[in-house]
Each structure stands twice: as structure tokens, then as C-alpha cells.
C-alpha positions in Angstrom: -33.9 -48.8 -43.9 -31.9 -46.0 -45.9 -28.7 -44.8 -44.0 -27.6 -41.2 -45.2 -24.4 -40.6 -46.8 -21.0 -40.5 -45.7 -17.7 -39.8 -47.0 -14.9 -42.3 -47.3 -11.3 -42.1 -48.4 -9.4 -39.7 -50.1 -8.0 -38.7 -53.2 -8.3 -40.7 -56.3 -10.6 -43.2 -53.5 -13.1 -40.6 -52.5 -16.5 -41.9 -52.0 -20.0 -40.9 -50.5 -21.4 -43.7 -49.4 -25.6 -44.5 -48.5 -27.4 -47.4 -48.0 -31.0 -47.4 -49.6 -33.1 -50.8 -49.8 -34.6 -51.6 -53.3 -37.8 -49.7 -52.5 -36.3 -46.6 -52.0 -33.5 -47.2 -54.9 -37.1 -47.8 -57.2 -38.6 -44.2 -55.7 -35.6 -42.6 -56.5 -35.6 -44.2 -60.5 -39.2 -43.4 -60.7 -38.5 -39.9 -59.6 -35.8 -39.2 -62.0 -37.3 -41.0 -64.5 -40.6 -38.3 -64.3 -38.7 -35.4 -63.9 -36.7 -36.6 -66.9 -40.2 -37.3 -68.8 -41.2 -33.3 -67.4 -37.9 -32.0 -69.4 -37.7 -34.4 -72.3 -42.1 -35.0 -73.0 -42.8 -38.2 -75.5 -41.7 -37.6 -78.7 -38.6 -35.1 -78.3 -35.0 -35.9 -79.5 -33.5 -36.5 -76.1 -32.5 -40.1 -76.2 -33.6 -42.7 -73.5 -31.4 -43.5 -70.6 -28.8 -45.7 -71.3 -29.5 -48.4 -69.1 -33.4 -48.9 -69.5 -34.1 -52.0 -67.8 -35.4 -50.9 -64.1 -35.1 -52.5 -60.4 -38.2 -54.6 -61.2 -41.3 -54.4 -63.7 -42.6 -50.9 -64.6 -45.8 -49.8 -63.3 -45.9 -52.8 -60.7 -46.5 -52.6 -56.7 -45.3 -55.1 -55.1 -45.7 -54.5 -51.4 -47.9 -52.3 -49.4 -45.1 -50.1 -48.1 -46.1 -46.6 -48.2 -43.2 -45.1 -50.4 -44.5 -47.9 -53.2 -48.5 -46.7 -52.6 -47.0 -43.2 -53.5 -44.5 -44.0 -56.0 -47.8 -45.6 -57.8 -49.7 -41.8 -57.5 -46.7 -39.6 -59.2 -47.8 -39.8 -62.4 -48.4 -37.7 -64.9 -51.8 -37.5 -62.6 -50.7 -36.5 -59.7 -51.5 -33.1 -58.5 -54.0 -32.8 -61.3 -56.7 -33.2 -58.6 -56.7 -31.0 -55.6 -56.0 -32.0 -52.2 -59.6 -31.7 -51.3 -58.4 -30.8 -47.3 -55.2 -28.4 -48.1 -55.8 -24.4 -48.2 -56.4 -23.3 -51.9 -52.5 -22.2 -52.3 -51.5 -25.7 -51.6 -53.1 -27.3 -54.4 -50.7 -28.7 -57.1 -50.7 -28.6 -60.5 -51.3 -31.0 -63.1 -48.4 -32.1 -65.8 -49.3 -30.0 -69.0 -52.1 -28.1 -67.1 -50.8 -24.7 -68.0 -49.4 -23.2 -71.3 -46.4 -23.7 -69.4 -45.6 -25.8 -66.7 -44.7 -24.1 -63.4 -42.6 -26.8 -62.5 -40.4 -25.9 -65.6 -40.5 -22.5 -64.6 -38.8 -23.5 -60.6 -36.2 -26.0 -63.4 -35.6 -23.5 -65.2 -35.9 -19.8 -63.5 -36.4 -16.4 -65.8 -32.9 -14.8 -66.3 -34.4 -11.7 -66.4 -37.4 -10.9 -63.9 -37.4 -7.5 -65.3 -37.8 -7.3 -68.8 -40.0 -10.0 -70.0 -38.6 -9.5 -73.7 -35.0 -10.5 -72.7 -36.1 -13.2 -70.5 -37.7 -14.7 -73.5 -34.6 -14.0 -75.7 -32.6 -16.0 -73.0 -34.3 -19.0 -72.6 -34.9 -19.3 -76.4 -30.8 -19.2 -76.5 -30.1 -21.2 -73.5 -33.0 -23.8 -72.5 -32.5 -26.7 -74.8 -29.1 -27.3 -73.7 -30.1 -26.8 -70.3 -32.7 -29.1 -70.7 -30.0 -31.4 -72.3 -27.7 -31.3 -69.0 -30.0 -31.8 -66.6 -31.7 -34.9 -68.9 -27.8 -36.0 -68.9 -27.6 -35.8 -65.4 -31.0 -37.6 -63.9 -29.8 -40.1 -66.5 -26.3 -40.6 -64.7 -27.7 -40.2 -61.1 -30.5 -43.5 -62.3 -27.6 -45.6 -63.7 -26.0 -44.7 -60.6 -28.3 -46.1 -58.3 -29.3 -49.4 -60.8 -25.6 -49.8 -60.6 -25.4 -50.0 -56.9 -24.0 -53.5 -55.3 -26.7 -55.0 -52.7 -28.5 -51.9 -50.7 -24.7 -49.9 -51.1 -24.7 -46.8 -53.1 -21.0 -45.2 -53.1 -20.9 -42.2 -55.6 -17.5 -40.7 -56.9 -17.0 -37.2 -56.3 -18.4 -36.3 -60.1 -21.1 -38.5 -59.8 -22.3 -37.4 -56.3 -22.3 -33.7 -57.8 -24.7 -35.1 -60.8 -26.9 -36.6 -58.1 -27.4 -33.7 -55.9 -28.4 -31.6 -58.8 -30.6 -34.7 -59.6 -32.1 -34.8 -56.6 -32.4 -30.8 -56.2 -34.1 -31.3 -59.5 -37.0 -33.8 -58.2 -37.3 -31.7 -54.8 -38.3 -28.6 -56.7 -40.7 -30.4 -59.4 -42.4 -31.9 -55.9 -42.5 -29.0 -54.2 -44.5 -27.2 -57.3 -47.0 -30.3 -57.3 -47.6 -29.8 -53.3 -47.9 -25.9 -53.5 -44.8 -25.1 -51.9 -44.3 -21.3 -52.3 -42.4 -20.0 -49.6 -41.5 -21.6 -46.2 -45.1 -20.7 -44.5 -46.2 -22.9 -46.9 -44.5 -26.1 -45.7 -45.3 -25.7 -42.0 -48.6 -25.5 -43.5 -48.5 -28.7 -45.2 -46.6 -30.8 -42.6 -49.6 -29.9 -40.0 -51.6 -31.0 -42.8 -50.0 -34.4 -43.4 -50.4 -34.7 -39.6 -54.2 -34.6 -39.5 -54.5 -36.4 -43.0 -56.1 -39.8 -42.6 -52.7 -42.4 -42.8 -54.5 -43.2 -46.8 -54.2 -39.7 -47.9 -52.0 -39.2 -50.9 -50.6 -35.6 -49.7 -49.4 -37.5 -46.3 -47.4 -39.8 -48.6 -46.3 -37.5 -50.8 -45.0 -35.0 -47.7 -43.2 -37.9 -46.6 -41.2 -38.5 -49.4 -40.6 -34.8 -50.2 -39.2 -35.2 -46.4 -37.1 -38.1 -47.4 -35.2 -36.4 -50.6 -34.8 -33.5 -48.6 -32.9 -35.9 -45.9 -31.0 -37.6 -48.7 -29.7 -34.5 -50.3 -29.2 -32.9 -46.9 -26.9 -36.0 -45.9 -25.0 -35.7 -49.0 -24.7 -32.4 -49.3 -23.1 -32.0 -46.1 -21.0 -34.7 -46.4 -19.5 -33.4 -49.5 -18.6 -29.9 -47.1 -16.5 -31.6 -44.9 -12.7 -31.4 -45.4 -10.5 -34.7 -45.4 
């Protein structure tokens, strides 16, 4: 059972330690590794993570724990179809549904909300290196955790930057695919996961938008406090 972070030491010795079991180390993989897919599609430049070789063999379930049965549904699929019992602004969006993904658009916001001309400008100047940092940084925060001893993750303080921002990253390209628009919407979709049959894929997948936003919560705040 995860355990959220903490910090430990000082100086040079700084750490922010969690414990997550080897399912929720493989959600977290698979999450990056989709986001990273979103920002880099098949056939760009950006390179492949270093370290390819996962926790255990792609596209297998080995278990009938819940976080596994949704891992399996966030796909390039999911959200394609519509949550046949959520309100029509909670449906999500398929990958590569829209001339543009709205995901994208939450990774990477308009400069300019104003003046559609410069906003284009700006993003044709800035994205692909944008694009390039965050690719970098889902790519350290999954080497992080396939580097992890036993169930022990302990980030250095540059590392534990790169994986809130990684884990920011996933939380907004999940919130897109469940419909979240503003914070009516998520009381919304919590009383909906409450009346979903256990099965339902939009329970899941509000469960484990719940559990990043616990992870990133813990190490968020744990990286606040002063020594």
C-alpha cells in the first residue's frame, strides 16, 4: 500500500522519500509513458526513454487489482467512448479526436488569450522545446521510479522537482479525458463514481485521478517544509 512522501536529511542528503508497491510503480510508468506518447506521437524525433525495459511485460495484467483493470483502459482508447452515465460535459475526449488535442492545449496553455495571431506566433517559437522538456522530464521521473530499491522511492531534490511537474503533467491530461473543467465539475464526477457499478471504467479512472492528486499533494508539501 503506497505511503506518501516525506522528507529526510539535509543538505547534500536531502531526500523525499514514498513507498509505492510494484502496481502502483507500473501505473505511474504507464502514465508517463502515455502522456510522453501524447507529446512525442509515433514517428517524431524525440528519442525513447533511456531505460526501456519496464516493471514487467508491456500490455500484460497480471492481477485483478483495480489500478491494473484501469491501467489496461488508458490507452490511446480511452475516453474515445463516452461515459454512457456522466452529464454530456463530462465526456472525454479521444487521443487525436480533434484537429488538436485539448489535452495539449491544458500541457501547453495559449500565451496569448487575446490575440489569436500572437498566440500562434508563440507557440510556433516555443512549443517544440517545451515539448522537449517536458518529454525529458516524464523520462527522468520513469527512470526514477524503475530505479527504485524494493517498494522505496527516495527522489533528490532535482529529481523530485522533475516528478511533480511529471505528475502535474499526467493529472491534467486525465483530467481532460474525464471532463474536468472547473471544480463543479469534479464534485460532479466523484458522486458519479459513487453510484457507478464497482466495473465502471470512470470509477477506476476517478480513483486513480484521486491517487496522483494524493501523490503530488504529499510531495508537494513535503518539499514546502523548512529543515
Amino acid at each position: 500500500m503506497a505511503k506518501g512522501f516525506t522528507r529526510r536529511g539535509r543538505g547534500a542528503a536531502l531526500r523525499y522519500a514514498a513507498r509505492l508497491d510494484e502496481h502502483e510503480r507500473e501505473l505511474l510508468v504507464t502514465l508517463f509513458g502515455q502522456v510522453r506518447d501524447l507529446i512525442a506521437p509515433v514517428g517524431s524525433d524525440a528519442p525513447p526513454p533511456a531505460s526501456a525495459a519496464p516493471l514487467k511485460p508491456t500490455g500484460t495484467v497480471e492481477s485483478d487489482d483495480p489500478f491494473d483493470a484501469i491501467v489496461a483502459g488508458l490507452g490511446s482508447d480511452f475516453g474515445a467512448a463516452e461515459m454512457t452515465s456522466a452529464p454530456d460535459e463530462l465526456g472525454g475526449r479521444g487521443f487525436g479526436a480533434q484537429e488538436r488535442d485539448s489535452a495539449i492545449d491544458r500541457l501547453f496553455p495559449a500565451a496569448n488569450r487575446t490575440d489569436e495571431a500572437a498566440a500562434r506566433e508563440f507557440r510556433r517559437l516555443t512549443e517544440d522545446s517545451l515539448r522537449a522538456r517536458k518529454i525529458a522530464g516524464l523520462d527522468a521521473a520513469t527512470a526514477a521510479l524503475r530505479g527504485s530499491a524494493d517498494d522505496r522511492l527516495e527522489l533528490p531534490h532535482e529529481v523530485a522537482l522533475t516528478f511533480l511537474v511529471a505528475l502535474t503533467d499526467v493529472r491534467l491530461v486525465l483530467g481532460d479525458r474525464l471532463g474536468l473543467r472547473e471544480d463543479a465539475d469534479a464534485q460532479r464526477l466523484q458522486d458519479l463514481a459513487e453510484l457507478a457499478d464497482p466495473g465502471d471504467p470512470a470509477a477506476y479512472a476517478v480513483m486513480v485521478y484521486d491517487f496522483l492528486t494524493w501523490l503530488q499533494e504529499t510531495l508537494a508539501t513535503s518539499m514546502l517544509r523548512r529543515a
